[in-house]
VEXTIGU-478277 format. One record per residue: y, z, x negated of N, C-alpha, C in turn. Coordinates in steps of 0.02 Angstrom, whole numbers, padded with zeros to 5 digits, always signed. Layout:
BEGIN
YZXYZXYZX ...
end
This chain:
BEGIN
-00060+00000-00043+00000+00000+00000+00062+00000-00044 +00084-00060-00060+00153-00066-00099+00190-00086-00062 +00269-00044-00078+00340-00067-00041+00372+00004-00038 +00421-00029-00026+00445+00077+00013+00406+00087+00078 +00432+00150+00077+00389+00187+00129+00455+00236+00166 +00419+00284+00238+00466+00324+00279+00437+00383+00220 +00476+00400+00187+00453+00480+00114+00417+00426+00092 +00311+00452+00102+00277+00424+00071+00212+00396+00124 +00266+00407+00161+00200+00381+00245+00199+00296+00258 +00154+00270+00290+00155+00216+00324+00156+00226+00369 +00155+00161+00411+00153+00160+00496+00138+00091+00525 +00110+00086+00548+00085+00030+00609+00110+00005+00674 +00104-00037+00697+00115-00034+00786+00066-00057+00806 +00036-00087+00864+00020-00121+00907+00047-00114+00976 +00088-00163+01007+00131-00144+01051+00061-00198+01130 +00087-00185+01175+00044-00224+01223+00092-00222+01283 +00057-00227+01324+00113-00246+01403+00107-00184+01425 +00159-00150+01417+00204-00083+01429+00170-00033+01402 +00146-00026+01340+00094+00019+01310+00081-00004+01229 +00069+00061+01189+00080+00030+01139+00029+00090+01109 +00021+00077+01017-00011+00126+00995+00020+00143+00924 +00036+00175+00876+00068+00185+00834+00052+00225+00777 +00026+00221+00725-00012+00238+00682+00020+00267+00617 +00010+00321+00584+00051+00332+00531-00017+00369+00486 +00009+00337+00419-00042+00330+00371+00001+00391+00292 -00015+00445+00297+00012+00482+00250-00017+00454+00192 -00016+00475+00110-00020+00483+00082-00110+00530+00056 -00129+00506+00003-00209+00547+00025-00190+00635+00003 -00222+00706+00014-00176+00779-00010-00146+00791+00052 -00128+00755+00095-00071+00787+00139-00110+00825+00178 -00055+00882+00187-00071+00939+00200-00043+00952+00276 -00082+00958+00344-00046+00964+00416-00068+01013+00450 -00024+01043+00523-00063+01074+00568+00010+01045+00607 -00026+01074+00681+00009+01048+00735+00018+01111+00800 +00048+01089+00821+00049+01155+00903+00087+01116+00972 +00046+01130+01018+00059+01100+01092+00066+01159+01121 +00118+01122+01145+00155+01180+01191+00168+01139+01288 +00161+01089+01276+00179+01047+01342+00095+01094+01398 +00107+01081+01447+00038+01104+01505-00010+01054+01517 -00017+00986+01513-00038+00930+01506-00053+00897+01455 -00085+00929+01409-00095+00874+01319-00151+00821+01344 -00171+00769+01301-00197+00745+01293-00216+00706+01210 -00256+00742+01181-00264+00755+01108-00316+00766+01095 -00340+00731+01023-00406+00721+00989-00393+00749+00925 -00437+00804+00908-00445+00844+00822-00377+00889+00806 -00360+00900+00876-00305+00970+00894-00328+01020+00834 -00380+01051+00871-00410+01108+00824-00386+01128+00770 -00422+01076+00734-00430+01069+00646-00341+01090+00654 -00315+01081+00672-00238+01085+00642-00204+01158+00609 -00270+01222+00666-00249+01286+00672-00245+01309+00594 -00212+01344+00583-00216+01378+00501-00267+01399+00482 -00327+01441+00537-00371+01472+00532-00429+01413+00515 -00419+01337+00532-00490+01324+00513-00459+01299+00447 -00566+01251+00429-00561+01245+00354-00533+01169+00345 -00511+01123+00378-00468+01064+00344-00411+01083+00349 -00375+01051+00306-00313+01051+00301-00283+01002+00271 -00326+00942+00282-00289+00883+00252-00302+00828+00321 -00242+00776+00333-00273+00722+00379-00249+00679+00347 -00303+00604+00379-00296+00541+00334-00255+00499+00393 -00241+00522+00436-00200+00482+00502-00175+00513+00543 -00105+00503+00590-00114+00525+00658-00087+00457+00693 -00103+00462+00766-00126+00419+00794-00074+00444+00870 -00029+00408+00889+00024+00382+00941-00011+00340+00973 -00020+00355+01064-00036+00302+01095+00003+00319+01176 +00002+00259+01213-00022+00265+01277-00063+00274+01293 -00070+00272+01367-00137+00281+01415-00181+00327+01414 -00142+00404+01409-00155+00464+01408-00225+00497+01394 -00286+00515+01399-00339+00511+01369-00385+00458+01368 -00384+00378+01428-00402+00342+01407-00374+00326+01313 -00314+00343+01312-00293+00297+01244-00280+00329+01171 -00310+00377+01190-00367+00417+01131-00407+00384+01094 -00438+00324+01136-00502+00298+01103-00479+00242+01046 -00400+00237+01035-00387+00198+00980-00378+00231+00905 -00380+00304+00946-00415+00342+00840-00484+00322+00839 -00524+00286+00869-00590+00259+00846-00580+00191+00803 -00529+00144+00815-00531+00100+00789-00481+00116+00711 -00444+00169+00713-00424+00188+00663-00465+00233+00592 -00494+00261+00646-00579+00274+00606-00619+00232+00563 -00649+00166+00595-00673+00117+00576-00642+00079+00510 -00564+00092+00507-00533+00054+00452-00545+00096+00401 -00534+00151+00400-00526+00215+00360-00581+00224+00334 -00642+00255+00380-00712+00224+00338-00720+00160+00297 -00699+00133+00322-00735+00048+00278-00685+00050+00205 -00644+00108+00211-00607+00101+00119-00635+00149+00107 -00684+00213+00119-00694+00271+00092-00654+00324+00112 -00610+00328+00138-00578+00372+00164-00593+00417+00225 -00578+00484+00183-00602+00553+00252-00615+00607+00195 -00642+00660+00249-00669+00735+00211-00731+00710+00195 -00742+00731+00122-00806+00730+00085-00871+00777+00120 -00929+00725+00144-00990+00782+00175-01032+00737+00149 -01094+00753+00137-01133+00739+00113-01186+00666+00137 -01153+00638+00195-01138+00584+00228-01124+00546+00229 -01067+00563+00180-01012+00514+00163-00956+00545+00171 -00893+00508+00167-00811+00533+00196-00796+00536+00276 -00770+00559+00298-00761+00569+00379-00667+00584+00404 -00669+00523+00394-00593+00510+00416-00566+00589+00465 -00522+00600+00458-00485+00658+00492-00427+00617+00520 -00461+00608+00578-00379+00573+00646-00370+00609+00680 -00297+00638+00687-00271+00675+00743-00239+00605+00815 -00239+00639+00849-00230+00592+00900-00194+00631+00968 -00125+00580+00972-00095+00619+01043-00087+00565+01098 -00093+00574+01130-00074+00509+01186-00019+00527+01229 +00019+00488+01268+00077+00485+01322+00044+00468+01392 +00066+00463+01435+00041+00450+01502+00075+00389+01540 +00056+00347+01515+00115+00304+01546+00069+00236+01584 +00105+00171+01617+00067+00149+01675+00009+00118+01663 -00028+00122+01569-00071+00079+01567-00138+00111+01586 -00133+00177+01592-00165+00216+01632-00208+00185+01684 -00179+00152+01718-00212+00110+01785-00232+00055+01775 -00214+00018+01706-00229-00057+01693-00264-00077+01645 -00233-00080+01582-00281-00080+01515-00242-00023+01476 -00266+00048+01469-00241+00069+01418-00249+00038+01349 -00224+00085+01264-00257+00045+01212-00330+00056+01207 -00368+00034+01153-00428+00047+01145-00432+00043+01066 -00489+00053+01047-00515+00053+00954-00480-00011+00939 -00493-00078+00974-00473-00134+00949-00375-00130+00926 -00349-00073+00978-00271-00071+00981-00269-00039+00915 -00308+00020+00895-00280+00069+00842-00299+00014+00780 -00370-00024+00789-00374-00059+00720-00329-00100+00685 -00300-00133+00749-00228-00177+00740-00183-00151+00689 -00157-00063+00721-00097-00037+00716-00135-00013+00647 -00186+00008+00625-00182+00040+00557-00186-00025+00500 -00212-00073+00517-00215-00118+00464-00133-00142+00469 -00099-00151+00500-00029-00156+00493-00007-00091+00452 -00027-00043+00464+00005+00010+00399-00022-00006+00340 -00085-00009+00335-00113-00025+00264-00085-00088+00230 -00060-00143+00280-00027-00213+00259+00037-00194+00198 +00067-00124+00183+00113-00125+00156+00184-00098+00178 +00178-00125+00238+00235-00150+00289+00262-00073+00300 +00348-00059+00265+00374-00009+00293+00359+00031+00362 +00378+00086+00367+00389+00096+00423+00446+00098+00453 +00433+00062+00549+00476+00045+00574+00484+00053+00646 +00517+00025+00697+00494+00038+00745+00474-00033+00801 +00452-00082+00740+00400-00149+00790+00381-00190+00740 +00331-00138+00702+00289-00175+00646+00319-00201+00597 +00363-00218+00571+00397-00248+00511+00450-00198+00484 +00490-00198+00419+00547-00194+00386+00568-00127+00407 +00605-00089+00408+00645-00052+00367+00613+00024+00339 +00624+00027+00267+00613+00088+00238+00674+00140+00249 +00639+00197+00251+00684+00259+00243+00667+00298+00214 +00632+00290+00153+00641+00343+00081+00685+00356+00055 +00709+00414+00029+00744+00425+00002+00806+00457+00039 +00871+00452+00001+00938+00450+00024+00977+00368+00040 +00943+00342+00135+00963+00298+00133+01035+00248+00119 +01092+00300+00146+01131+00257+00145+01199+00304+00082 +01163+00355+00041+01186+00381-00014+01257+00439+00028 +01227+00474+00064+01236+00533+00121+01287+00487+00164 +01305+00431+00185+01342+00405+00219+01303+00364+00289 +01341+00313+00331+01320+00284+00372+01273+00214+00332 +01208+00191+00402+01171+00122+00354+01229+00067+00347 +01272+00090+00397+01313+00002+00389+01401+00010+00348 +01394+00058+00319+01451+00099+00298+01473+00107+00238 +01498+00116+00185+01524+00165+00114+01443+00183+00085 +01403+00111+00067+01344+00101+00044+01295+00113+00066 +01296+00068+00113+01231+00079+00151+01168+00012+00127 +01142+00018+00172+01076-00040+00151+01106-00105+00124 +01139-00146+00174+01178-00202+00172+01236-00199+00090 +01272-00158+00068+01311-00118+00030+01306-00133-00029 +01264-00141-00056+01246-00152-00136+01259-00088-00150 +01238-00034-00138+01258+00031-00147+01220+00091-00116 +01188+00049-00084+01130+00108-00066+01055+00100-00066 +00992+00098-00010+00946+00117-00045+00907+00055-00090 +00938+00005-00072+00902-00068-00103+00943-00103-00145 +01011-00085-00160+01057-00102-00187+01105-00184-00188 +01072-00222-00123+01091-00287-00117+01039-00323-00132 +00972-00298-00141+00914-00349-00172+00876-00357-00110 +00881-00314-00078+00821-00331-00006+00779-00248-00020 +00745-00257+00043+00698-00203+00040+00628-00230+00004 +00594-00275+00018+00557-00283-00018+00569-00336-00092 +00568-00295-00138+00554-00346-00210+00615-00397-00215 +00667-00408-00173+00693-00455-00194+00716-00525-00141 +00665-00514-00098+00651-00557-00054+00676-00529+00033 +00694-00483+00022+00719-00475+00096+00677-00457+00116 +00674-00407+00191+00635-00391+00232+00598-00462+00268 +00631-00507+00286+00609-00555+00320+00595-00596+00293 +00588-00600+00225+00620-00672+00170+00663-00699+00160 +00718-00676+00185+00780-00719+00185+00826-00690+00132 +00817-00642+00096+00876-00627+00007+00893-00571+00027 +00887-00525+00107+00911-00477+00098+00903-00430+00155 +00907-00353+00174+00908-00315+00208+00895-00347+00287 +00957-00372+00298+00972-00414+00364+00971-00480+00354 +00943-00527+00297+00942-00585+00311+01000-00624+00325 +01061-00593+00351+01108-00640+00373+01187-00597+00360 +01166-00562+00297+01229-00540+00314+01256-00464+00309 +01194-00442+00296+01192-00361+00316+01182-00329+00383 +01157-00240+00370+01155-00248+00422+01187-00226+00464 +01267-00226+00447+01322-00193+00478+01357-00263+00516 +01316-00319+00511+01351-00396+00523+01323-00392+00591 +01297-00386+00636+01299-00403+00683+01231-00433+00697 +01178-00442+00650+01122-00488+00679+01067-00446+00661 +01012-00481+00650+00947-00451+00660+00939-00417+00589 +00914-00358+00626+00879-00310+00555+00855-00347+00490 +00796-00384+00519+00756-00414+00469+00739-00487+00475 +00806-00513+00485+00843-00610+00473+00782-00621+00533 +00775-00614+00597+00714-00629+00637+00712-00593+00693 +00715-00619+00747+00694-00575+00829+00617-00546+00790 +00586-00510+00818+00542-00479+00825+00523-00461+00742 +00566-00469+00695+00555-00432+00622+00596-00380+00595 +00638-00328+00662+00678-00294+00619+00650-00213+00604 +00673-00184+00590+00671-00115+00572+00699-00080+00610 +00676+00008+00603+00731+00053+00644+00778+00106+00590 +00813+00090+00596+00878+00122+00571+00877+00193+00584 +00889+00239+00537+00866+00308+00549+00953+00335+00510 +00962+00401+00587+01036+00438+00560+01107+00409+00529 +01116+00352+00568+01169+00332+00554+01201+00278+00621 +01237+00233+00574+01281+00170+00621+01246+00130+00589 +01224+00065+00640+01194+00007+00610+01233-00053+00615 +01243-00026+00675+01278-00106+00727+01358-00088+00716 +01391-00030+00714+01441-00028+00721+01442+00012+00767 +01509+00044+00781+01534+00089+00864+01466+00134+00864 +01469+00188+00905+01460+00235+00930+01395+00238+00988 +01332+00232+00965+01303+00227+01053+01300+00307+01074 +01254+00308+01128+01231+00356+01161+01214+00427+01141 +01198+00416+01097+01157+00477+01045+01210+00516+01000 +01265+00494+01028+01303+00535+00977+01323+00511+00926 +01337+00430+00904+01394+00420+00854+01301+00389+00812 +01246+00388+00847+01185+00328+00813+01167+00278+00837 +01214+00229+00840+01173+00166+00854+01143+00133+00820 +01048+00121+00851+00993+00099+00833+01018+00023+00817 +01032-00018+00871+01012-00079+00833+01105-00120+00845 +01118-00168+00818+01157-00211+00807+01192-00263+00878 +01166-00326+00863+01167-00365+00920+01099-00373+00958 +01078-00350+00890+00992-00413+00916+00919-00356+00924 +00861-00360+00951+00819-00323+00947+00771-00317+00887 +00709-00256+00887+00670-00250+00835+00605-00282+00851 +00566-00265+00813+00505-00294+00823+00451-00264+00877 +00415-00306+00904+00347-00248+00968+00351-00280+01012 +00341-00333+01031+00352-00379+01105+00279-00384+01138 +00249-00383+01173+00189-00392+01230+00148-00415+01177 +00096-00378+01179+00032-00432+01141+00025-00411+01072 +00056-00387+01045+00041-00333+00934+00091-00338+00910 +00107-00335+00890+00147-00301+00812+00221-00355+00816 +00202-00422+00838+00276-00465+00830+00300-00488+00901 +00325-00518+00930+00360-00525+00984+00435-00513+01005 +00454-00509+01050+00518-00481+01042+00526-00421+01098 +00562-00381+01032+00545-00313+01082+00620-00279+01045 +00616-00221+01076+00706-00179+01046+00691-00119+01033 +00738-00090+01007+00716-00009+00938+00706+00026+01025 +00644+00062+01021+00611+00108+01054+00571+00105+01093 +00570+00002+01114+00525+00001+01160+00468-00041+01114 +00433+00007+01079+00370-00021+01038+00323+00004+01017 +00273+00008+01007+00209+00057+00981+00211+00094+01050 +00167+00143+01009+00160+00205+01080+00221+00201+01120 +00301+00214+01110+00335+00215+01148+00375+00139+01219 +00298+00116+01187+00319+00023+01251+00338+00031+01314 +00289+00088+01333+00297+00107+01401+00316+00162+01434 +00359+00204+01388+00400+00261+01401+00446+00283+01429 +00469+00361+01494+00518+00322+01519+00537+00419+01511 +00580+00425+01533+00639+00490+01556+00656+00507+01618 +00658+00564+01602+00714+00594+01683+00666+00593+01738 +00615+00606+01741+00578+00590+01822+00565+00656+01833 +00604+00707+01818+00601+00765+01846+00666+00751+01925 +00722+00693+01905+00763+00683+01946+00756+00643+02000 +00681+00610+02016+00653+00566+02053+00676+00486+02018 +00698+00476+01946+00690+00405+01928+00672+00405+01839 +00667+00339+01846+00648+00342+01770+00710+00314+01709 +00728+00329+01668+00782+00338+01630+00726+00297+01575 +00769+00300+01520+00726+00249+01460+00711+00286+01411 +00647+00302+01385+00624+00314+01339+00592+00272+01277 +00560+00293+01236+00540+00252+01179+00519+00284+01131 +00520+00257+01065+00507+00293+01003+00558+00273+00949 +00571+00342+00924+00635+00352+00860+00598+00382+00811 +00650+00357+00760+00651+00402+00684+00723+00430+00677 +00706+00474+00626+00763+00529+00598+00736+00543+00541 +00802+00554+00500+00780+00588+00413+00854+00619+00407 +00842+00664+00369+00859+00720+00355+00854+00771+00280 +00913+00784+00218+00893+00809+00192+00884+00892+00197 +00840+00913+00147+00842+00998+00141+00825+01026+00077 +00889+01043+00035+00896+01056-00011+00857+00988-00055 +00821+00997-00103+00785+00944-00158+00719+00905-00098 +00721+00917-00051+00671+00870+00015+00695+00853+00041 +00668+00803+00069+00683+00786+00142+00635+00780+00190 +00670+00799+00264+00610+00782+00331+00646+00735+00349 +00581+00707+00404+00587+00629+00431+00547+00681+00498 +00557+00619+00541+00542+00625+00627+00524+00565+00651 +00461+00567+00698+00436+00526+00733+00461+00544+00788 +00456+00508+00849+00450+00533+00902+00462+00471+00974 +00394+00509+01017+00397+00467+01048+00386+00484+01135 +00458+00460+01157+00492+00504+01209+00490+00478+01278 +00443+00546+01338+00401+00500+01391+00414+00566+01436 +00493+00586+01416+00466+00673+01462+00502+00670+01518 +00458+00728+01556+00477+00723+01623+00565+00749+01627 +00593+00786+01589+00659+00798+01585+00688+00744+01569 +00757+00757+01572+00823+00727+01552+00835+00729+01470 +00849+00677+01429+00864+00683+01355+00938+00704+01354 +00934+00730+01320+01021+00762+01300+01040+00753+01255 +01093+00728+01249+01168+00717+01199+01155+00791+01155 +01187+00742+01079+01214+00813+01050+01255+00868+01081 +01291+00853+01140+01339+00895+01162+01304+00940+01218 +01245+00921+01242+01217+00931+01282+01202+00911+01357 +01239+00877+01359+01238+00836+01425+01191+00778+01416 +01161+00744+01490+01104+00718+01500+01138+00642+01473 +01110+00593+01448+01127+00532+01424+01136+00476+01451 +01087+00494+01530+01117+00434+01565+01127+00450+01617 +01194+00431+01667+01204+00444+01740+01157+00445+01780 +01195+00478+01842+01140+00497+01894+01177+00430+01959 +01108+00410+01973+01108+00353+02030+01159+00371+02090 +01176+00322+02131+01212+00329+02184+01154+00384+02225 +01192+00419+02262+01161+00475+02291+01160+00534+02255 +01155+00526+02188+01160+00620+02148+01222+00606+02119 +01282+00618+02170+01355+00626+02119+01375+00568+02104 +01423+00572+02067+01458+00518+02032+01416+00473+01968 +01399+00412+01982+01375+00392+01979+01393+00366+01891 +01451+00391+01873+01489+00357+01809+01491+00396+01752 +01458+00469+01814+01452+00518+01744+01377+00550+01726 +01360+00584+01693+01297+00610+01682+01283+00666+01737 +01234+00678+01772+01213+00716+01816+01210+00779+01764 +01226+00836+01798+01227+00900+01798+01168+00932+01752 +01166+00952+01704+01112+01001+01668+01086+01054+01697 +01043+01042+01743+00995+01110+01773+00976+01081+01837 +01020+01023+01874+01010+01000+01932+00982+00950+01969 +00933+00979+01974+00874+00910+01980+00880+00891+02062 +00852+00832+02068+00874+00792+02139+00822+00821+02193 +00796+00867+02202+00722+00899+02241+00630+00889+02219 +00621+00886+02284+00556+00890+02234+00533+00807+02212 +00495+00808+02139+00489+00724+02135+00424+00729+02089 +00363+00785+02101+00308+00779+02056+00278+00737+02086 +00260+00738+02172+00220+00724+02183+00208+00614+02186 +00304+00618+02147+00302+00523+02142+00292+00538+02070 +00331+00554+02028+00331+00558+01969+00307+00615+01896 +00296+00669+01942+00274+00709+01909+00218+00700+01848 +00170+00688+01867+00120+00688+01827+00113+00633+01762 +00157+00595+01747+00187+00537+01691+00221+00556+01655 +00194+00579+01584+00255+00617+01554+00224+00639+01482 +00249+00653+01451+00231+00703+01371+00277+00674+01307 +00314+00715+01292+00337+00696+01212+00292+00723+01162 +00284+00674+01113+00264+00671+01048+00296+00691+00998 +00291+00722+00924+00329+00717+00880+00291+00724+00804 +00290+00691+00766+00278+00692+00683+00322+00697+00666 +00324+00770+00624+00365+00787+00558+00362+00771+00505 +00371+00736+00472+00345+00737+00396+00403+00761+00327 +00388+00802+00313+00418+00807+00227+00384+00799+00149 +00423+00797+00126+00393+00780+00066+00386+00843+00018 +00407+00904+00046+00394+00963+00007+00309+00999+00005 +00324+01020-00046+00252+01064-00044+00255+01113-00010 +00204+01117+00045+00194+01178+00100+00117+01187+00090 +00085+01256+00141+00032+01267+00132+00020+01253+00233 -00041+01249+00236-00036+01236+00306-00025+01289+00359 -00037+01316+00335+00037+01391+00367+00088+01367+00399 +00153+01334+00335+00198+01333+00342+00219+01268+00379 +00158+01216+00349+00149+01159+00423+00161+01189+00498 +00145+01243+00503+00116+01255+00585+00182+01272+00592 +00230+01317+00569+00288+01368+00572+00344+01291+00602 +00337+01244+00536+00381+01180+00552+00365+01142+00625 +00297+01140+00624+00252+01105+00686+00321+01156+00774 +00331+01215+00753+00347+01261+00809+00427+01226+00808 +00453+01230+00758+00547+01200+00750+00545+01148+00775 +00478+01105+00756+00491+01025+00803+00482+01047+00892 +00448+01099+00905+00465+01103+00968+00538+01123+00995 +00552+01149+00935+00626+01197+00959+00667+01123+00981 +00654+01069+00936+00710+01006+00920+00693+00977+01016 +00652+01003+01028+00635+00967+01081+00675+00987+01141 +00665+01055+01138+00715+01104+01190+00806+01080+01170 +00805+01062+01102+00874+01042+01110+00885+00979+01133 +00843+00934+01149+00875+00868+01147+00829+00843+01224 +00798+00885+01258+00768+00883+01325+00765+00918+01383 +00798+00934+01429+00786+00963+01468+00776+00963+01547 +00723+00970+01577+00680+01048+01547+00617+01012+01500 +00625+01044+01438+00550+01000+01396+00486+01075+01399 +00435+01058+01383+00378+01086+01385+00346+01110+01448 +00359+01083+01491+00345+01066+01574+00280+01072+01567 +00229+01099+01653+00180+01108+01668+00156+01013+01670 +00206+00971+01671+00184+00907+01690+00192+00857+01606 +00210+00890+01578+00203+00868+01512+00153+00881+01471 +00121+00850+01413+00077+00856+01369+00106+00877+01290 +00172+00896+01294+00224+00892+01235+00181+00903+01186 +00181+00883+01108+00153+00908+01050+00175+00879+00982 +00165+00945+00934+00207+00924+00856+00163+00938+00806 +00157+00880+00762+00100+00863+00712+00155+00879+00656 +00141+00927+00599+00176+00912+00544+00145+00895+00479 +00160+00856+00444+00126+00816+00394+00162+00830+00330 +00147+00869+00292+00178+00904+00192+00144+00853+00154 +00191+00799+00112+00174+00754+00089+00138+00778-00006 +00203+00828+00013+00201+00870-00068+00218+00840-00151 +00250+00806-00136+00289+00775-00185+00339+00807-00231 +00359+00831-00202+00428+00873-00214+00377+00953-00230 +00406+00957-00283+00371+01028-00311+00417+01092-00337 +00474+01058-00323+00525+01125-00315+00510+01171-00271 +00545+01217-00258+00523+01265-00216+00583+01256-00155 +00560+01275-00119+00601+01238-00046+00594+01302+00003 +00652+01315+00035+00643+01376+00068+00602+01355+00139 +00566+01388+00170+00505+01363+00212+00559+01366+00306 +00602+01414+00269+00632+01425+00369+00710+01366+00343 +00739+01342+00301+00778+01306+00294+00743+01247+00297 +00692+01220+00278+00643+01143+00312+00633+01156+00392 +00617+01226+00406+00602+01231+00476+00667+01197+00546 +00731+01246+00486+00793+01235+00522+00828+01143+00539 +00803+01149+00458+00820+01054+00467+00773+01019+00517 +00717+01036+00533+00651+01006+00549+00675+00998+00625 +00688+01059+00656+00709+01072+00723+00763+00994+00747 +00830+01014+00685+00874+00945+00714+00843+00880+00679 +00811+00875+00643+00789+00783+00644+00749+00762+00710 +00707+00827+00737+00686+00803+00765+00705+00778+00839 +00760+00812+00848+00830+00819+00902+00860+00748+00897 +00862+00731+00830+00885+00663+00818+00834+00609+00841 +00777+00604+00822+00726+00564+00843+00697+00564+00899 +00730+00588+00955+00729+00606+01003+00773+00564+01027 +00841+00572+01025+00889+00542+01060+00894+00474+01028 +00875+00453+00938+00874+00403+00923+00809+00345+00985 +00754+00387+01023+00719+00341+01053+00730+00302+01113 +00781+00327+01144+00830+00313+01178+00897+00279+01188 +00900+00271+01126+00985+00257+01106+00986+00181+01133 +00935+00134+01115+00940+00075+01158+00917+00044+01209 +00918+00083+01282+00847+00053+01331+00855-00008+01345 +00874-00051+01299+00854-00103+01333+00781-00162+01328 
end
């Protein structure tokens, strides 16, 4: 796996018709545990995560739709993983360690994913291919845009920040075309990665310019990212791809608002955390400021402003209720013990309560995987990663959202 990477992770997609699956490929050592807190999980090799048992390393986790039908695409992620040797050593052989969370969303009733979806999405991580949010282009190692915005005072595009004007990959551009954006940068106005369905997702900053939803992060530019109907290329836009294809919000209010899947990075002290996340909850997403992100329909109020924080439209489980769960991967690159995985695993819930409400609902499956890449061998204070951990993941949250279209 050569190229940059999100820290030192990969990632995959396979996107399908309103359903997707999303694969992230750590580094071999990494060290995880996880904790669900939602009333509704739907999750494969939970367990193993607890501090108390004996793994403590995973070779995958695994983002899907189609709620425990779409579980069954850590089988096909399995299959890849075996066929390189990869897993816990038994006398058997190696035995891949996949964690696996699923969302609930409409493929449920139609084709959720299956092994064939996850095989897709992991051989697209193993392909090299940054992580992003629709199979192709953009890295976020490091200090992307050199503590500033991506499209800003050295950002990607910049000759000054993380690629320095050469492209993300080698020289050649994300897309092939000489550079970052292919056309220009990617503060110009066009596609991430010189291509509809080849761009990247832009993590903690301005891409496009102006201000979206999220608080001063807009995800994409003019043009969309990669994840369109059918795998990995098509044309699809930052959040509606991988696991998050068919994701939606707010149906605690009787409608569905737009969800998806985001990244966030974040430094902490000599580390940094990064954030997955992929956002399907029955609450309202909230603004940094705290208010809900998108207006409430004719009939709840004024229609121009954001509906009320606490005030839901009556009862709406019995249309919408049961469709729902946020996801979240943490990953840092500090050395933790899996202890301190679990402690971080709890802050990504906290990030959740900030940037959802009401999150961890009886109708949700909410859950946080944290992944210690361990790179970084300084010593890192464990509740200051926790603290940062909480807001990236607040960010990757509202980043999954930032563009429903």
């Amino acid at each position: 796996m050569d190229g940059p990477q999100l820290l030192s992770a990969y990632a995959g997609h396979w996107t399908g018709a309103g359903t997707g699956v999303t694969v992230i490929l750590p580094p071999p050592g990494t060290v995880a545990s996880g904790e669900v807190r939602g009333g509704a999980p739907a999750t494969r090799e939970f367990p193993l995560l607890d501090p108390t048992r004996l793994v403590d390393r995973v070779d995958a986790v695994v983002l899907s739709g189609g709620s425990a039908f779409g579980l069954a695409a850590a089988d096909g992620v399995m299959s890849v993983l075996r066929e390189r040797g990869t897993g816990f050593p038994t006398p058997a052989g190696p035995v891949p360690i996949v964690v696996a969370m699923s969302i609930f969303d409409a493929s449920v009733s139609t084709a959720p994913p299956d092994a064939t979806a996850g095989r897709e999405a992991a051989l697209a991580a193993l392909s090299g291919t940054p992580f992003t949010a629709g199979g192709r282009a953009l890295a976020v190692g490091g200090d992307l845009a050199g503590g500033g915005d991506l499209a800003g005072g050295g950002g990607l595009a910049g000759g000054d920040g993380f690629v320095g004007g050469e492209g993300v990959l080698g020289g050649e551009g994300v897309a092939g075309r000489g550079g970052v954006a292919g056309r220009g940068g990617v503060a110009g106005g066009e596609h991430l990665a010189g291509g509809r369905g080849g761009g990247g997702l832009p993590v903690g900053g301005s891409v496009g310019g102006g201000r979206g939803p999220a608080g001063g992060e807009d995800l994409v530019g003019d043009e969309g990212l990669a994840g369109g109907p059918g795998g990995p290329g098509g044309e699809g836009r930052a959040g509606r791809v991988g696991a998050g294809a068919g994701a939606s919000s707010g149906k605690w209010r009787g409608r569905l608002d737009p969800g998806g899947l985001g990244v966030a990075e974040r430094a902490a002290g000599p580390a940094r955390v990064a954030a997955v996340a992929v956002v399907n909850a029955w609450g309202d997403v909230l603004a940094a400021d705290g208010r809900p992100m998108f207006a409430a329909p004719a009939g709840q109020g004024d229609a121009s402003e954001p509906a009320g924080r606490g005030e839901a439209a009556g009862p709406v489980e019995a249309m919408f209720g049961r469709g729902n769960t946020t996801l979240a991967v943490v990953i840092t690159n500090a050395r933790l013990s899996k202890t301190d995985c679990f402690l971080l695993a709890q802050s990504g819930h906290t990030g959740f309560a900030r940037a959802i409400h009401p999150a961890h609902s009886r109708y949700d499956g909410d859950a946080v995987v944290t992944l210690a890449t361990g790179e970084v061998t300084d010593p890192v204070d464990v509740d200051l990663l926790r603290a940062v951990a909480t807001e990236t993941v607040a960010d990757a949250i509202r980043a999954a959202v930032a563009d429903p279209r």
